[in-house]
N, C-alpha and C positions, 0 to 999 in steps of 0.2 A: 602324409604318413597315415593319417587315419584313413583316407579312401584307401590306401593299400590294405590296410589291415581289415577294411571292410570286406575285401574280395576274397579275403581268406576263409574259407570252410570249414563247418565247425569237424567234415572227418576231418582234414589234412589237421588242424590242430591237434583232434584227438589221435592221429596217427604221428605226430613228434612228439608227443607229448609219451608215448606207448615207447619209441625207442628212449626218450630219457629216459624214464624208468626201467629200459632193458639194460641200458649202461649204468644206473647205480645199480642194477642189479647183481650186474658183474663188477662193480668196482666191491661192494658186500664179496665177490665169492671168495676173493683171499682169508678175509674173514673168516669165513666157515669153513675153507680148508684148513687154516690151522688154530682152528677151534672147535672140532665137531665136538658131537653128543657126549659127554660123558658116559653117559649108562650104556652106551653102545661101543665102546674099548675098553683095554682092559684098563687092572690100574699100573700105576706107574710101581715098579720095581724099586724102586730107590723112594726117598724121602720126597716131596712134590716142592716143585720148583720157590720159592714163595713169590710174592705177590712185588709189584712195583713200588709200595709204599713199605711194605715192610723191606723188601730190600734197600729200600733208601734208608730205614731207619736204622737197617744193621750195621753194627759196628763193623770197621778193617778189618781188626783179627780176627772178628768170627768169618767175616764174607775169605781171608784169606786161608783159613782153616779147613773151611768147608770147601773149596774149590783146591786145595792142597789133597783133599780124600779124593773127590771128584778123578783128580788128575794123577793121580800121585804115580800110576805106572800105566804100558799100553793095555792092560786090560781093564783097567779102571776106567780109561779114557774112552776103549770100545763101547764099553757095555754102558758108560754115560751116552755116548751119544745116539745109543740104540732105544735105550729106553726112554730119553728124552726125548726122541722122535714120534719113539709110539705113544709118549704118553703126550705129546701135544703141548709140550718147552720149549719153545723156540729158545731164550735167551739160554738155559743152561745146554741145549744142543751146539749154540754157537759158540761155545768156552772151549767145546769138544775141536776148533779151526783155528790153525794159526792162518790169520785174517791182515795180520800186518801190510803183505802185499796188495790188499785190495782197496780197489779207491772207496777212499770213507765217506762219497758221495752213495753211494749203493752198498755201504756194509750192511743196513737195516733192510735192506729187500734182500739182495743175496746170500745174506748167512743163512739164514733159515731156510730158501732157498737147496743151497748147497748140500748145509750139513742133514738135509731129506732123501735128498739123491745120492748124496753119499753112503745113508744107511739103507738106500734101495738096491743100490749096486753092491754093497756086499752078501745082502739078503739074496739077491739073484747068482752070486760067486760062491758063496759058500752057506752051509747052514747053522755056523755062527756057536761054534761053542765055545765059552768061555775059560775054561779050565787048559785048553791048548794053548793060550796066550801069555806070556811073560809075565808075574807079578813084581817083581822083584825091580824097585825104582833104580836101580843102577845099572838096569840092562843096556846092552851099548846102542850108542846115537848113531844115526838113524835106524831103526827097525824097521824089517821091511815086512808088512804085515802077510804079504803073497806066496813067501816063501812058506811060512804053519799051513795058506790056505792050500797048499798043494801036495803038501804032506797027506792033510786027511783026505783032500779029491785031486785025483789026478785029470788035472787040469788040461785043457789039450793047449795049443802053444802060444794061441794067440789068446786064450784069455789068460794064461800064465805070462803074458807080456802085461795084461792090463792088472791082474793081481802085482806083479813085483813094482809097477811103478806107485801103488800104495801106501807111505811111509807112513813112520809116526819120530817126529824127534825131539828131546827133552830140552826145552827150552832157560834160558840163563837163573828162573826161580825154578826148577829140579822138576816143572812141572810136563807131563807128557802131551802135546798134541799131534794133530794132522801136521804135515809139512807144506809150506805155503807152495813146493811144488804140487804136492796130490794134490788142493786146494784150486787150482789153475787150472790141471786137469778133468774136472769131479764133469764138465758140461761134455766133452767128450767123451768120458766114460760111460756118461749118461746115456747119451748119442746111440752108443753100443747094445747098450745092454736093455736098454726099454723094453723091448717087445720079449726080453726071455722070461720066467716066469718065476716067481717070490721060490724061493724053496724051502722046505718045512724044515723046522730046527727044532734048539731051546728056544724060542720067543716066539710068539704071535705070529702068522702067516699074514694078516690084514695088515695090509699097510696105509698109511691117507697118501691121499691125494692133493698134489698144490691144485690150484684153478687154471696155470697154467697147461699141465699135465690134461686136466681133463679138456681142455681147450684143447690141446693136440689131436687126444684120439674121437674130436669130431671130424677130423678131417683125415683122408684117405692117404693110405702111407706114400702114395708115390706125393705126397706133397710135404712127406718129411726130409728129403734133400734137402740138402743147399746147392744153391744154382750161385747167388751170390749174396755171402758176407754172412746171411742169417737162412733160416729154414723161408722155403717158399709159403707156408701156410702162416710163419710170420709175417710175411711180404702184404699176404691178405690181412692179415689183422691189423699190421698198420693202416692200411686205406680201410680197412672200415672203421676203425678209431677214429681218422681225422674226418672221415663222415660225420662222424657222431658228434663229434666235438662242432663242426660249424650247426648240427642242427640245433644241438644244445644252444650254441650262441644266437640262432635267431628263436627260438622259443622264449629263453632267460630274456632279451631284449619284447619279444610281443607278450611278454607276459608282467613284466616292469611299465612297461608304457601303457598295458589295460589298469592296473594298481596305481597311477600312477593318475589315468583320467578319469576311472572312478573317485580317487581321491577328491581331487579338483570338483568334481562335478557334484559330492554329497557336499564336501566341507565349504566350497567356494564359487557354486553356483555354474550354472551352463555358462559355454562362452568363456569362460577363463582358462581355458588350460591352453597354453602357448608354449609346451616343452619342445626343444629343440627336437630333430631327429635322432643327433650324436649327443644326447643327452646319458643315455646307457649303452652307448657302444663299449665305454671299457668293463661294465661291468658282463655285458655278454661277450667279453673277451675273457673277464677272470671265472669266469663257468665255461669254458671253454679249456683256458689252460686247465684248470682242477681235472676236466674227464678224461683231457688227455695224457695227465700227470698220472691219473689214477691207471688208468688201459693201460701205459706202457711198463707200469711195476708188475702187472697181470700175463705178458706175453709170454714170459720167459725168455727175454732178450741175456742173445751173452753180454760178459763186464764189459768189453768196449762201447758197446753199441746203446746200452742202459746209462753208463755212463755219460756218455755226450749226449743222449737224448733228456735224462733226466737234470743235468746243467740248464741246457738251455731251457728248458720246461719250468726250473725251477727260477729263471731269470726274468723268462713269459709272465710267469706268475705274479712276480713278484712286481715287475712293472706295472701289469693291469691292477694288480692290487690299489698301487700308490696312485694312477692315474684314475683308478673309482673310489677313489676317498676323495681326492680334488673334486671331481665329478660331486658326490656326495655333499660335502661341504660348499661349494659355489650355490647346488641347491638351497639347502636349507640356511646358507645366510640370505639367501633372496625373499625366502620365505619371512624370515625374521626381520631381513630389512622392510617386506610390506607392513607389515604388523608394526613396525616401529613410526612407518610415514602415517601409520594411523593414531597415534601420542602425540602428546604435546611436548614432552622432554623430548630433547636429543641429543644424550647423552648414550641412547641405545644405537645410534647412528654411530655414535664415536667407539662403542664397544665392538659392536658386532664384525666391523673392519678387523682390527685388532684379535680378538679371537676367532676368528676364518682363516688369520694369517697364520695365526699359530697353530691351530691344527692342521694345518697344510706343514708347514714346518716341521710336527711332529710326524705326520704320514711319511715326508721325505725323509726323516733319521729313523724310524721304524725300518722302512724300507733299505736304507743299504745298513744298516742293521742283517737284516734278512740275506741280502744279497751275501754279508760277509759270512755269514752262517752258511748258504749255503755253498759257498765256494770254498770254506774252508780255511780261509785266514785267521790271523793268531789277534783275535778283538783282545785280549788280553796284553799282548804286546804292544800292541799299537796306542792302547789306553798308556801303560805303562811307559814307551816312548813320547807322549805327549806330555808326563809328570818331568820328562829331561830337561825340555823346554819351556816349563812352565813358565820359567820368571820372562823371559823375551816373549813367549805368547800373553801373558801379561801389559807387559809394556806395548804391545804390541795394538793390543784390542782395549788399551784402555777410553778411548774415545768412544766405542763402540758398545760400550760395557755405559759410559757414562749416558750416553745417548740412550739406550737400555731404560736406566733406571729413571731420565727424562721422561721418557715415553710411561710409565707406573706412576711418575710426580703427575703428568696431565690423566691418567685416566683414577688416577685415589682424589686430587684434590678436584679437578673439575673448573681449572681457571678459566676452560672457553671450550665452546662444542662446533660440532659440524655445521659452517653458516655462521658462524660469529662475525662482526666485525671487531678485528681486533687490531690495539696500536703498542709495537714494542719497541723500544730504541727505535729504528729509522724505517721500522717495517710498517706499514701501514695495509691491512686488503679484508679477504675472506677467509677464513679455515674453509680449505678444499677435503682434505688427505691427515688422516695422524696416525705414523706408522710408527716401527719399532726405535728406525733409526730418525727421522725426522721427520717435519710434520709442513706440509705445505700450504702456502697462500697463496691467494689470488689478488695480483693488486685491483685497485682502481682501474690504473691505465694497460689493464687486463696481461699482466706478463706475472709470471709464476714464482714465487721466492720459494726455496728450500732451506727452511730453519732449522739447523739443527735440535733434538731435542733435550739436548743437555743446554744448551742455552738456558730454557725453560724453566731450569729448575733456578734460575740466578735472578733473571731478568723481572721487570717490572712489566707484565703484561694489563695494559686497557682495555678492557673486554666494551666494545659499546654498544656491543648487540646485547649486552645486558640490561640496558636501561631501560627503565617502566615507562618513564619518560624523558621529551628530548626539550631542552630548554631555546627560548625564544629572547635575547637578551639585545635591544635594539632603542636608542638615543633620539628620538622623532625629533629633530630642528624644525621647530617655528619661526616666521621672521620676528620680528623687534613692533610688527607693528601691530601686532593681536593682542585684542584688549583681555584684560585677568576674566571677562566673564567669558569668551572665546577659549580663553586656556581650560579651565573648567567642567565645560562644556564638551569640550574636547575628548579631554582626560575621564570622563564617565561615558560618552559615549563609546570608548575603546574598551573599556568593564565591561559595557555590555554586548558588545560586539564577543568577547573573551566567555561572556557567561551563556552565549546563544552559539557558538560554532560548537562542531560535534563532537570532533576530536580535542577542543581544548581541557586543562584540567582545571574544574571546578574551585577548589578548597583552598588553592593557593593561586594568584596573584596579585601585582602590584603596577598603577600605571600612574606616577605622578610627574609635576614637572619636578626637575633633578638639577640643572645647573643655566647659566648664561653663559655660554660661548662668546666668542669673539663676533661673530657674524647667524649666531641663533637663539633661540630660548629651546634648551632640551630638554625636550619628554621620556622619560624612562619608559620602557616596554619590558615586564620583567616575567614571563608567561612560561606554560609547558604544554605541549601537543604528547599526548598517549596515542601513539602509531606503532604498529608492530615492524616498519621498517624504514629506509630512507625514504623511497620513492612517497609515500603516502605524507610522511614527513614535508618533503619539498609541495606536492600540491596543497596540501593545508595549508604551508608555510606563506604559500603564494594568495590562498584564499582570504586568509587574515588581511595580509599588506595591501591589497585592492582594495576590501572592504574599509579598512582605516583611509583609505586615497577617498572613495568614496562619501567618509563620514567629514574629511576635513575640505572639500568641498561645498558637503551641504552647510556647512556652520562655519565659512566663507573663512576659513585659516588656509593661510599658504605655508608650503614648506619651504626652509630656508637653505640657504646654498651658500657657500664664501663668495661673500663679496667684498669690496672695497665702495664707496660712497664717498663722492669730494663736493660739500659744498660749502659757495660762495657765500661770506658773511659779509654782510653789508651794514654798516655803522650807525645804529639805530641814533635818531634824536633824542637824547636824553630829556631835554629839555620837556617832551611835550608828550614822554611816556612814564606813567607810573608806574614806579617800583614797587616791591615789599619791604617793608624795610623791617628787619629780625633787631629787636635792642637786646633780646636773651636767648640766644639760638638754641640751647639748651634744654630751654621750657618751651619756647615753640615746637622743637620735634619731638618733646612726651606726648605734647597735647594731641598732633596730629595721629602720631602711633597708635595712642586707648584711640581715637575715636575710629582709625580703623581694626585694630583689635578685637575693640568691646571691652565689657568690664572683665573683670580679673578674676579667672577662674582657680580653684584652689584644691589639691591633691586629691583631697577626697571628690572633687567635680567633673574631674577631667575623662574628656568619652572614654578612654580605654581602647582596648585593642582593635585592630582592623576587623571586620564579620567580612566573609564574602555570602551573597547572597547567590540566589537565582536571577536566572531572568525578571525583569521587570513586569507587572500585569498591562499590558497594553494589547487590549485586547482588539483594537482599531488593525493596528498594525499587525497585527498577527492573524487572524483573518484573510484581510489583502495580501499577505505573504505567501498564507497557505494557498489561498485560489487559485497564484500563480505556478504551484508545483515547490517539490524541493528542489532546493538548489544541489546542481552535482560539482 
């Protein structure tokens, strides 16, 4: 990708780069057609339109009042839509069109549209005097506006055919408009009447111009037919649209992927930028749908053709939208996820999953959202059809709702993170995964559990990847025939074995002899190794238990094993072997006791509690250990 973009030249960039700006240029011109200069038309004849904000804030009965004067007969209704025109009111021009039969996909491009050419074409039919037209709101349904216009011009017969099909008819609130036949007809009319010329009246002779309009007269009238379906100099505007729209989508893409290794290269050093190729393909898909959403409101396409082009365009749209928020978000949890392998917690591992998934979630309910907006279905009803079956949608999702609020008890309370080993009822492995609905492990004998995460909230979970430290609890059997200063001996030599390895903990252990078995003398081993995981765990573990093999070798103890031992007693001569003979067995085994005892130590004498030290000063030994290397 980058050699590609190497070979690109900085003209050819500066030459896409020239028609992007040539297409917003023209997506802007709708814009300024119906919004030119103020200071350079007149003013508006009537009260001026108000504002979007003030008309939201107006009341019904003023908004029906005022639109009740507006309309209230066909010459109210004329002379609104005339002046609305000129004075550059789309929305109150459009009051002046029963619009009912037009698809409500394209009511906001074709009204204004419409009710412009509508007042261009009477402007070129007649010169518009108001005082000839019926005041009187009870004049009869339908009124044919053609017939006043041929009164004052005698009309020759075929514009007297396009005047009488001009109606106006008072619709069920008393009010006067266009009839949604003129309304169907106004593109055809157009068609006609184009190239004749404004004629001077009561109003203004300057008329605006849509972008489309001006779009037409660049090009040469024999390319104002239609050959098929649409005018042929439409025919070119669409292919050079969808020109525009693929260059727009590879600029938008070489223009995201330089932003994109600049980034990478100030914030995260050369060498690291590894973005895919179709890393921003949908986003130079949704700058693509946008110009060519925007171009085709700009042609002047008739309703059918506007119609099914701007569906689909608005469907185009809508999908690349939601597939570069995916896009979007996969990025920056990656980013986030780097940053988080850079932490000690990992509790940001367990988040970041979690909220990636949910902006993806919310991108795909944004998005048919959108979709139902634009297609026009009743979200209202469909919300309100879902309150029918609340209680069964309920029961229905109650597991899923519980698993829900699972998945909120592990990410507020924090019982175990991404990597844990964790043991719960009969589940023993790794935290791989912790989603909305449940949260997976990894066993030992590497096969994958899916726990739910409503479980979670009940269940007794052993997090063991918690532990600071991992305990070492082990019974060392001696045989019967090691003598108490061998036991001793022993038992400090394994202290210091405990007090010199690397991993073991300092401050606490204990290694005494602890009971007589049947077949040993047991040595309690009571220790803890600080590892940050198993594996390290098992080789220390392993290191210790050599070394103690080691140490009860040099100090000639053997470990003991079940045995059984049968010997033969043979019937000593009494006669010729002295006994002991006890007269007070009682006082014989005091005396033995103190004199291995010692004398009698007394409350306030006695040593007191265990100290763990350091290693021992042997400086011989330490020395010759080191010469040899550390041990690994």
């Amino acid at each position: 990708m980058d050699a590609q973009m190497a070979r690109i030249s900085p003209r050819r960039v500066a030459s896409c780069a020239a028609l992007v700006f040539s297409a917003m240029y023209c997506l802007s011109g709708v814009v300024e057609a119906r919004q030119l200069d103020a200071n350079k038309k007149q003013a508006l004849a009537t009260e001026p339109e108000p504002d979007g904000k003030a008309a939201a804030q107006e009341s019904d009965p003023a908004a029906d009042a005022r639109r009740a004067r507006l309309l209230r007969s066909p010459r109210s209704t004329v002379r609104t839509l005339v002046e609305s025109v000129d004075g550059r009111h789309a929305d109150q021009a459009m009051m002046c069109l029963d619009l009912s039969e037009v698809s409500p996909n394209i009511v906001q491009v074709k009204g204004p549209q419409d009710a412009l050419h509508l007042r261009s074409v009477l402007g070129r039919m007649w010169n518009i005097h108001y005082d000839a037209l019926p005041e009187d709101p009870k004049t009869p349904s339908p009124y044919v506006l053609g017939l006043d216009i041929n009164v004052q011009i005698d009309l020759p017969m075929v514009a007297l055919a396009d005047a009488t099909r001009i109606k106006l008819t008072r619709g069920s609130d008393g009010l006067w408009r266009f009839s949604p036949e003129t309304v169907a007809i106004i593109d055809d009319l157009w068609d006609r009447w184009y190239d004749r010329p404004l004629l001077s009246g009561a109003v203004a002779t300057e008329e605006p111009k849509l972008f489309s309009d001006r779009l037409r007269d660049l090009f040469p009238k024999s390319l104002h037919g239609k050959t098929f379906l649409i005018h042929d100099y439409q025919w070119i505007c669409l292919l050079i649209l969808i020109f525009l729209g693929f260059v727009a989508d590879v600029v938008a893409r070489f223009i995201l992927h330089r932003l994109a290794a600049t980034w990478f290269r100030l914030f995260r050093g050369k060498g690291k930028y590894d973005t895919q190729h179709g890393v921003f393909r949908p986003m130079g898909l949704l700058v693509q749908a946008l110009v060519w959403y925007g171009g085709t409101t700009l042609i002047g396409l008739p309703d059918f053709a506007l119609s099914i082009l701007l569906l689909g365009l608005k469907f185009f749209a809508v999908v690349s939208a939601v597939w570069s928020a995916y896009r979007l978000i996969d990025l920056i949890a990656l980013e986030l996820a780097a940053q988080a392998n850079r932490t000690d917690t990992k509790f940001d591992d367990l988040l970041i999953p979690l909220v990636s998934r949910s902006l993806k979630a919310l991108a795909i309910v944004v998005g048919a959202l959108a979709c139902a907006e634009a297609f026009n279905l009743p979200i209202t009803g469909l919300l309100g059809g879902l309150g029918l079956g609340g209680a069964a949608l309920a029961l229905a999702s109650k597991d899923t709702i519980s698993n829900l609020f699972g998945s909120f008890t592990v990410l507020v309370d924090r019982p175990f993170e991404i990597g844990d080993w964790i043991v719960t009822g009969e589940v023993e492995g790794t935290v791989e995964t912790v989603g909305f609905r449940s949260t997976r492990i990894r066993t030992f004998y590497n096969s994958l559990i899916t726990l739910p995460n409503s479980l979670l909230t009940t269940a007794v979970v052993d997090n063991m990847g918690r532990r600071r430290f991992r305990r070492i609890k082990l019974m060392i059997g001696l045989q019967y025939d090691t003598r108490p200063e061998q036991v001793d001996a022993f038992c400090e030599g394994v202290r210091e074995l405990i007090r010199r390895h690397a991993y073991t903990r300092k401050d606490y252990y204990h290694v005494y002899l602890n009971q007589f078995s049947a077949s040993s003398i047991d040595v309690l081993l009571y220790c803890f190794l600080e590892c940050p995981d198993w594996s390290v765990e098992l080789r220390e573990r392993h290191r210790l238990m050599v070394d103690i093999m080691r140490l009860a070798e040099q100090l000639g103890c053997s470990f003991a094993f079940p045995t059984r031992t049968l010997h033969v007693h043979n019937e000593p001569d009494r006669n010729g072997t002295p006994t002991l003979e006890i007269d007070d067995p009682l006082a014989t085994g005091q005396g033995v006791g103190a004199r291995i005892a010692g004398p009698f130590v007394s409350a306030e004498h006695r040593p007191g509690g265990v100290r763990f030290t350091g290693p021992s000063a042997m400086q011989d030994f330490d020395a010759r250990d080191n010469a040899g290397g550390p041990r690994q």
